[in-house]
Legacy VTK file of the C-alpha trace (Angstrom):
# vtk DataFile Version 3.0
C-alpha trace
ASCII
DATASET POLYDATA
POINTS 166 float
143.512 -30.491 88.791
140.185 -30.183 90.122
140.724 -30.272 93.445
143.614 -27.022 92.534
140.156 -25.572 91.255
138.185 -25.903 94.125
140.874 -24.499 96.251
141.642 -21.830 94.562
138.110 -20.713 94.343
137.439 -21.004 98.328
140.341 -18.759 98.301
139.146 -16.139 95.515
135.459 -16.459 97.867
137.706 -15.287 100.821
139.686 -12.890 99.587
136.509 -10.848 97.898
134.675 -11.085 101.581
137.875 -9.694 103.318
138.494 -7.294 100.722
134.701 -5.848 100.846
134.837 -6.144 104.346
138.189 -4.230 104.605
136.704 -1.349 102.121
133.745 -0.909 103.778
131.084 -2.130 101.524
128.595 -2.359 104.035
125.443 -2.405 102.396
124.493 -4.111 99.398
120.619 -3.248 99.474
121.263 -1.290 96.570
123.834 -1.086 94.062
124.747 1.972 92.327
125.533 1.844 88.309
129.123 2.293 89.777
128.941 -0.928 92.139
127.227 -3.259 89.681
130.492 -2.472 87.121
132.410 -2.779 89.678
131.056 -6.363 90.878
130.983 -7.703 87.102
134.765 -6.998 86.481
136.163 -8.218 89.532
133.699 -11.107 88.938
135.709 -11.763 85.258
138.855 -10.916 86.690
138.759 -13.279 89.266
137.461 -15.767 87.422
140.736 -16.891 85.738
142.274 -17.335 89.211
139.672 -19.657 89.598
139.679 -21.988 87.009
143.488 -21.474 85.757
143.569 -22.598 82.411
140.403 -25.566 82.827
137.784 -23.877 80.971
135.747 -26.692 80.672
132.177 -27.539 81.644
132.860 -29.733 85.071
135.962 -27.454 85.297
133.494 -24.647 86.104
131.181 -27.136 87.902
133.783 -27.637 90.659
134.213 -23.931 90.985
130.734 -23.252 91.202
129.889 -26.191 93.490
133.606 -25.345 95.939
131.760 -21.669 96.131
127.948 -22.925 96.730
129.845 -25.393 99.731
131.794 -23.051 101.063
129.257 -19.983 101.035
126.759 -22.413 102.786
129.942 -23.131 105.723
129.738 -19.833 106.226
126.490 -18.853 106.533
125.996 -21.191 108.936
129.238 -20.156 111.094
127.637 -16.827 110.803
124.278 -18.197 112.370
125.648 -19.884 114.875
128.435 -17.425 116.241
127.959 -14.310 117.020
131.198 -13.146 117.315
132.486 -14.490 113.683
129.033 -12.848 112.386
129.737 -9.362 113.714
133.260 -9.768 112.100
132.104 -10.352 108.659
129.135 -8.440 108.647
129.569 -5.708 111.206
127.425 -4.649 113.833
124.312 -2.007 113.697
124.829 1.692 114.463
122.992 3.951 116.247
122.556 7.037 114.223
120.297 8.988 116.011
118.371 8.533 119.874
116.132 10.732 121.306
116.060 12.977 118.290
119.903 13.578 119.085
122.070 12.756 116.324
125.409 10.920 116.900
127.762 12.729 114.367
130.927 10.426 114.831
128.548 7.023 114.185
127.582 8.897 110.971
131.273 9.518 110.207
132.340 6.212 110.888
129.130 4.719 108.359
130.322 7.439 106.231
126.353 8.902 105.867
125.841 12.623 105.373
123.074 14.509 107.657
121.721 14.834 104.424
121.163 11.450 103.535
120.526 10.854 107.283
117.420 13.333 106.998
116.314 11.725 103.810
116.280 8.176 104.842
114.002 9.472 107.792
111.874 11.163 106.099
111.096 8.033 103.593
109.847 6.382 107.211
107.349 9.314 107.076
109.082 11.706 109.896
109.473 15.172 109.724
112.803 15.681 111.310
115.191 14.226 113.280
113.891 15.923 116.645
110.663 13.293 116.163
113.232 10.275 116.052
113.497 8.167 119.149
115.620 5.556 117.243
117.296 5.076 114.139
120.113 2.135 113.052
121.997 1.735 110.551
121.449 -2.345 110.297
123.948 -4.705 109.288
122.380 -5.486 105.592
122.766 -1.503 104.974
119.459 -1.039 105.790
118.140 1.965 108.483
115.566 1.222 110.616
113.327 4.125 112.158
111.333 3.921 115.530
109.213 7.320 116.307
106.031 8.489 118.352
107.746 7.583 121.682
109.097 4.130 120.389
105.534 3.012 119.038
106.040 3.250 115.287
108.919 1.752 113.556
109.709 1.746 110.251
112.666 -0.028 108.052
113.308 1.228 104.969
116.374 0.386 102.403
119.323 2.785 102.455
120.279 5.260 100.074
122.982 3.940 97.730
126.786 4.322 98.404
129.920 3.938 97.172
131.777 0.193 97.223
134.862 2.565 99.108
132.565 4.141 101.755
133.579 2.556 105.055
132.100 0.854 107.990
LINES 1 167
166 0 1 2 3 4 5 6 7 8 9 10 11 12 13 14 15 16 17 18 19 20 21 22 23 24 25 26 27 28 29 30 31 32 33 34 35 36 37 38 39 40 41 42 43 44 45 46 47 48 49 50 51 52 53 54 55 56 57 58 59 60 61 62 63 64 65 66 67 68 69 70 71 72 73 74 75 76 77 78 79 80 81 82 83 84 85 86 87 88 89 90 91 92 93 94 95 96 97 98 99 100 101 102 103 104 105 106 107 108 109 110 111 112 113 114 115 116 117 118 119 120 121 122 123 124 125 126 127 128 129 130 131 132 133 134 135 136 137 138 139 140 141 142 143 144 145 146 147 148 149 150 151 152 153 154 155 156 157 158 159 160 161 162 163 164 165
């Protein structure tokens, strides 16, 4: 029975990584009102497939401990290999180079030239046109390089949707 618990919660872990990773939830910097609801009730929803029927104490001890094991696996896979890092987490995008603003990278992170201009002006530049570099990182965050690549600047993104896409 407790080994059906740990299993099934390495496979719950999966699935929610996939599924994230299939709906785009890129960045989880900062959660919107909406994304915090949404992570508490597929949190409780999952957590029956979990632990079946065993809610006991070790019950949710082997869960907890099947997740903490399998969470550190992974992190480490995702240290040491670049190419299973890149497909769990993604890989940066260039937004903007040169002051010249790549419209289909902003598509495909699903960022507005609104929000674009916004997140560059919280690195303290004026416009776009004054941008040498900007990146949309893999941990959601966009980093800013200006004044001929001298000054850079990494600020948190704006927040988005769990649906908006990668």
């Amino acid at each position: 029975m407790l080994i059906s618990i740990a299993v099934r919660s390495i496979v719950v872990y999966l699935f929610v990584i996939l599924a994230i990773r299939l709906f785009g939830k890129k960045e989880l910097t900062q959660l919107s009102v909406v994304d915090l609801v949404f992570i508490l009730l597929i949190s409780n929803s999952l957590q029956t497939a979990m632990v079946g029927s065993d809610m006991t104490l070790i019950g949710g001890l082997v869960a907890a401990s099947s997740l903490f094991i399998v969470n550190w696996i992974l992190k480490n896979l995702i240290y040491k290999s670049k190419r299973i890092s890149e497909t769990i987490q993604g890989s940066p995008i260039m937004l903007v180079y040169q002051g010249k603003v790549f419209q289909k990278h902003l598509e495909k992170a699903q960022i507005s030239l609104d929000e674009l201009e916004a997140a560059i002006r919280e690195h303290g530049v004026k416009d776009i046109e004054a941008v040498d570099l900007a990146i949309l990182e893999v941990d959601g965050n966009i980093s800013v390089l200006s004044s001929n690549f001298s000054k850079k600047t990494k600020r948190h993104r704006m927040q988005k949707s769990l649906t908006s896409s990668d």
